[in-house]
C-alpha positions, -999 to +999 in steps of 0.1 A: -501-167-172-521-186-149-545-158-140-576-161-152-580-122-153-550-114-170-556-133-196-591-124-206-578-088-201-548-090-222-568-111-247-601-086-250-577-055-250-552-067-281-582-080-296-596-043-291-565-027-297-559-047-332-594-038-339-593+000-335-560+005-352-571-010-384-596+003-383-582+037-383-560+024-411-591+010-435-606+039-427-577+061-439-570+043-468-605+042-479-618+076-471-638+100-501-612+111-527-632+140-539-609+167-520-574+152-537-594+151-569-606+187-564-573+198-553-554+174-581-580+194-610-568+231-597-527+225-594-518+240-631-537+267-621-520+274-586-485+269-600-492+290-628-509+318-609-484+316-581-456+321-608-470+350-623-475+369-591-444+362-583-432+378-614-455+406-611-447+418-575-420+399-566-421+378-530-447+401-516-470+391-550-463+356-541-468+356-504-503+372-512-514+345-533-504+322-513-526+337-481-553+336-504-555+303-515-546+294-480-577+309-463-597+297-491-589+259-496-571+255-465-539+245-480-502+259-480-483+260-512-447+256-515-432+264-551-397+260-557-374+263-589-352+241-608-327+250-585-348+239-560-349+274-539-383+287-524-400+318-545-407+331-511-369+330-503-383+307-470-364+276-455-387+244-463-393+221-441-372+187-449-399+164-460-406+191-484-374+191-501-379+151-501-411+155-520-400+179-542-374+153-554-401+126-552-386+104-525-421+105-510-450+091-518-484+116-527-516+115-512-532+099-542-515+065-538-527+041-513-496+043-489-494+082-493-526+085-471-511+064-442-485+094-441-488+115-412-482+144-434-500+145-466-493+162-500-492+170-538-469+173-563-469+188-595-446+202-618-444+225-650-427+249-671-437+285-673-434+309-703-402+320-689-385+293-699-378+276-660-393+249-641-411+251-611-425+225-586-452+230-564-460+209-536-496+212-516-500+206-478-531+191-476-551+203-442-518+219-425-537+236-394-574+215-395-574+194-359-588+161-364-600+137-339-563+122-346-543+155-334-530+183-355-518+174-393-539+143-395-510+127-372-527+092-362-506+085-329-531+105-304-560+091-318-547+055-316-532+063-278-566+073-264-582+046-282-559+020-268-563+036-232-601+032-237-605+003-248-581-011-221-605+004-194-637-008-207-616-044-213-604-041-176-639-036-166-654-064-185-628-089-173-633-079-137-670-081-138-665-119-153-638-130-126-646-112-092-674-145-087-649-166-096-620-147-069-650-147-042-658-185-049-621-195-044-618-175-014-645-193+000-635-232-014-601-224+007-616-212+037-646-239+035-611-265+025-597-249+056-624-265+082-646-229+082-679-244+071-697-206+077-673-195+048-700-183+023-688-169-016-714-139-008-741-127-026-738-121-063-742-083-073-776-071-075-798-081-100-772-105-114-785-135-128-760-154-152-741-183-147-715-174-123-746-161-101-761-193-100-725-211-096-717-190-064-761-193-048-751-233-058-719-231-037-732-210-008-766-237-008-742-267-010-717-251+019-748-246+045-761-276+037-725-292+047-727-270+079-762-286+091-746-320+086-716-316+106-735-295+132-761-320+136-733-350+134-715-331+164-748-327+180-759-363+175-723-373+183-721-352+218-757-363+227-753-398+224-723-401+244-738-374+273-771-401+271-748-434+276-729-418+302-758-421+333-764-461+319-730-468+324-732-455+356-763-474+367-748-503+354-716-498+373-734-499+404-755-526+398-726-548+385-710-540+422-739-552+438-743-582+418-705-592+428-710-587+461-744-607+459-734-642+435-712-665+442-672-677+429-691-695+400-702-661+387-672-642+387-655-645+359-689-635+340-691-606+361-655-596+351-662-600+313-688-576+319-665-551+340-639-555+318-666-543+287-678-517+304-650-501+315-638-504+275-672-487+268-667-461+292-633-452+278-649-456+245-672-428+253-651-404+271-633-404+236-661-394+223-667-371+243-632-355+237-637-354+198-672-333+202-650-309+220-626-307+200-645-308+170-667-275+182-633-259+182-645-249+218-625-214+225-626-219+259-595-241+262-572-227+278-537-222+268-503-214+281-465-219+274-460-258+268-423-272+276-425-302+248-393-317+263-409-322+295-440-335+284-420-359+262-405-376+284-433-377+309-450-394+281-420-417+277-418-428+312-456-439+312-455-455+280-420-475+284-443-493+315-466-501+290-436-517+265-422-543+287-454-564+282-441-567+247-402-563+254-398-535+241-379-498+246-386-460+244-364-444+233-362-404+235-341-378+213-339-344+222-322-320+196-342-286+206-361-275+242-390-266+224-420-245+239-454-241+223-486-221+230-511-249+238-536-267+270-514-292+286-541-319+288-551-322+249-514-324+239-503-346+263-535-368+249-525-362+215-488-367+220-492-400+244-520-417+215-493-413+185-463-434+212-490-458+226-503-468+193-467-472+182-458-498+211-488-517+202-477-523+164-438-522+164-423-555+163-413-571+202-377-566+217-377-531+193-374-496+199-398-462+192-382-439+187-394-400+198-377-375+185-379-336+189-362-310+172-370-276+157-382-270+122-393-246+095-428-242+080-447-224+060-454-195+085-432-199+105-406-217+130-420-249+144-418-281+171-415-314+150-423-341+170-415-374+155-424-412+164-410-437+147-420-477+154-408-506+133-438-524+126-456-534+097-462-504+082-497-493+068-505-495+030-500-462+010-542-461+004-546-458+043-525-435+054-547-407+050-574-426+065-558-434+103-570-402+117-601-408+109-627-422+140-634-456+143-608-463+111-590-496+118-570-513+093-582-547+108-612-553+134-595-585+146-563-569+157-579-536+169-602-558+190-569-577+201-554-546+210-584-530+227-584-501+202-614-487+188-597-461+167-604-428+181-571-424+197-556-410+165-586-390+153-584-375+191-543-364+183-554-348+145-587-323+165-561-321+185-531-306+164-552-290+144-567-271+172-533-258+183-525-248+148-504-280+138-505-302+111-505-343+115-489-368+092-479-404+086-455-418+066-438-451+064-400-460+070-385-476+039-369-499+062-400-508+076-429-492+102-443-459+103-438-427+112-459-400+127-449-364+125-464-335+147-460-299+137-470-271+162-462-235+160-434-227+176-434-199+208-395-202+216-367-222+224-350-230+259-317-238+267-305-270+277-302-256+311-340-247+316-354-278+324-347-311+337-333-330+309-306-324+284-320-318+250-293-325+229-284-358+244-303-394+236-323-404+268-332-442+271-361-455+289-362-488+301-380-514+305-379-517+346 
């Protein structure tokens, strides 16, 4: 059982259980003997009474007595002779017939009280020369709190039923903090930093109080962080914007004003600022995308088109380094999503592949419909053959400004926010991100979106099923 609930239930209520039933039992066992004693003193003297008013008025003599001693000691008699017939010419019941040939044990031996009817059993000879046994029903009609004949299974039922509600309401008492705080640790996992595990019920004050205050403290102090990180984040890059400007202008001006010895300073400094510029328009993008701002807008996406516009835009880029895109389309795949931010996030994964795959090779781009966990989905795959990235790092490339080495990221102009732009991204459309690498060599990149529907071949352009080449020219 891997509920926590179930098994402090199931443990508290056959701890419970056990615990009522022997008790019941002990209890039984080792109740006052004085009325068997009493009753044990007086059964001469009911057999031999009962035998003589039997023989002094017949079965109407007997049945008296027997009313009598009934109404006074609450018992019933049953008398039988050596031939084992009833005096009152009645049809015993079978467990008397069993006791009269003591197959039974009697109520004064230990197991004899655990029987759910209880009895006595005597026998003697009377002057006229036969035997007679007599057997006492101990309590026959006296209701206990165990049901009617001393029968224990009643008793035992309701106490089981009892003490599985009053377990069931310990043992949801003890987990419902716990079920609140992993609601809110999945939600809180889940990128919500408002999720909150609630406040305890009043006036509660024990541990598991205190746990879920801690957990609600530590998660709004989490949310100020981020907020104020997104806030520093989006008003550094709004501030650096109107400098860059200025500096834009006045780096015209100087151009125009300096002569040939100054120019190739003054294109450094162009060629820097324009990388800052970029630099900060990426910035820019993640704030967005990390205020999860509702109002982008979205609308059918056809991934196959955007694809291979993405293709044809980076393949210009690849001939630098000799190198070919190559496009795969299994499924026309449409998704529910703003153009702009998945064209961004698509077109950073294939960009940052033709920077690290080897020269004179192919990425690959492949799309194709798959099956997740809610759902049908698009599974977009880019595959370079480069040098891979170690297993500790692949969880780290989405992150911003993460670069698995300054030199080559300064080499390749990157400044590592083009993948952390393509996870906000994803996840924004409801996607997942991941990298892997080829055991052949280079890495993969799979994007997962929900999935809206599927096209025919026929609806667009292209031909999805067949492999599309772009080249270098």
């Amino acid at each position: 059982m891997r509920s926590l609930f179930l098994r402090i239930f199931l443990s508290y209520w056959v701890a419970q259980a056990l615990f009522f039933v022997l008790a019941i039992l002990v209890a039984s066992a080792m109740r006052p003997s004085g009325e068997i004693s009493r009753l044990q003193a007086q059964e001469s003297k009911f057999l031999g009474e009962a035998v003589q008013a039997y023989q002094s008025g017949g079965e109407a003599g007997a049945w008296r007595y027997f009313r009598s001693v009934r109404e006074s000691q609450h018992v019933r008699l049953y008398i039988s002779n050596e031939q084992g017939n009833d005096l009152l010419g009645r049809k015993p019941p079978a467990w008397v017939e069993s006791a009269r040939r003591g197959e039974m044990r009697t109520a004064d031996s230990f197991w004899g009280r655990f029987r759910r009817i209880q009895f006595l059993r005597s026998s003697m000879t009377a002057a006229d020369g036969h035997q007679y046994t007599l057997v006492i029903e101990l309590s026959p009609d006296e209701p206990t709190l165990f049901g009617p004949r001393g029968v224990p299974g009643l008793g035992i039922l309701i106490g089981i039923i009892s003490s599985g509600l009053v377990c069931y309401i310990l043992a949801r008492y003890l987990t419902s903090p716990i079920v609140s705080l992993r609601a809110a640790t999945q939600k809180l996992a889940a990128g919500d930093l408002a999720a909150r595990a609630g406040v305890p019920q009043s006036r509660r004050h024990d541990e598991m109080a205190e746990l879920m205050r801690d957990f609600d403290r530590m998660a709004e102090r989490l949310q100020n962080l981020v907020d104020a990180q997104r806030r520093l984040l989006s008003d550094i890059s709004h501030e650096l914007r109107s400098p860059l400007a200025r500096l834009t202008v006045a780096l015209e001006l100087a151009r125009q004003r300096s002569g040939p010895e100054a120019r190739s300073a003054l294109e450094r400094i162009e060629s820097e600022t324009n990388r800052l510029n970029e630099m900060i328009q990426r910035l820019l993008t993640i704030a967005r995308l990390e205020g999860d701002d509702q109002s982008i807008r979205k609308s059918p996406v056809h991934l196959y088109q955007l694809i291979q516009e993405i293709a044809r835009d980076a393949a210009f880029e690849a001939q630098n380094r000799a190198c070919e895109v190559e496009v795969e389309m299994v499924d026309a795949c449409v998704v529910n999503g703003n153009v702009s931010l998945l064209h961004s996030a698509i077109e950073n994964v294939v960009r940052n592949a033709i920077r690290y795959t080897r020269p004179a090779t192919n990425v690959q781009v492949r799309l194709e419909r798959g099956q997740g966990p809610d759902g049908a989905q698009a599974v977009v795959r880019v595959t370079d053959s480069g040098p891979g990235v170690p297993g500790e790092a692949l969880d780290k490339l989405f992150q911003p400004f993460y670069r698995l080495d300054d030199a080559r990221g300064r080499q390749t102009g990157g400044v590592g926010l083009g993948l952390a732009i393509t996870d906000r991204a994803v996840r924004l459309h409801g996607g997942t991100l991941q990298a892997a690498n080829r055991p052949e060599g280079g890495l993969v990149v799979e994007i997962r979106l929900p999935l809206t529907g599927i096209e025919s071949p026929e609806a667009g352009a292209a031909t999805p099923a067949a492999v599309s080449s772009v080249d270098r020219a």
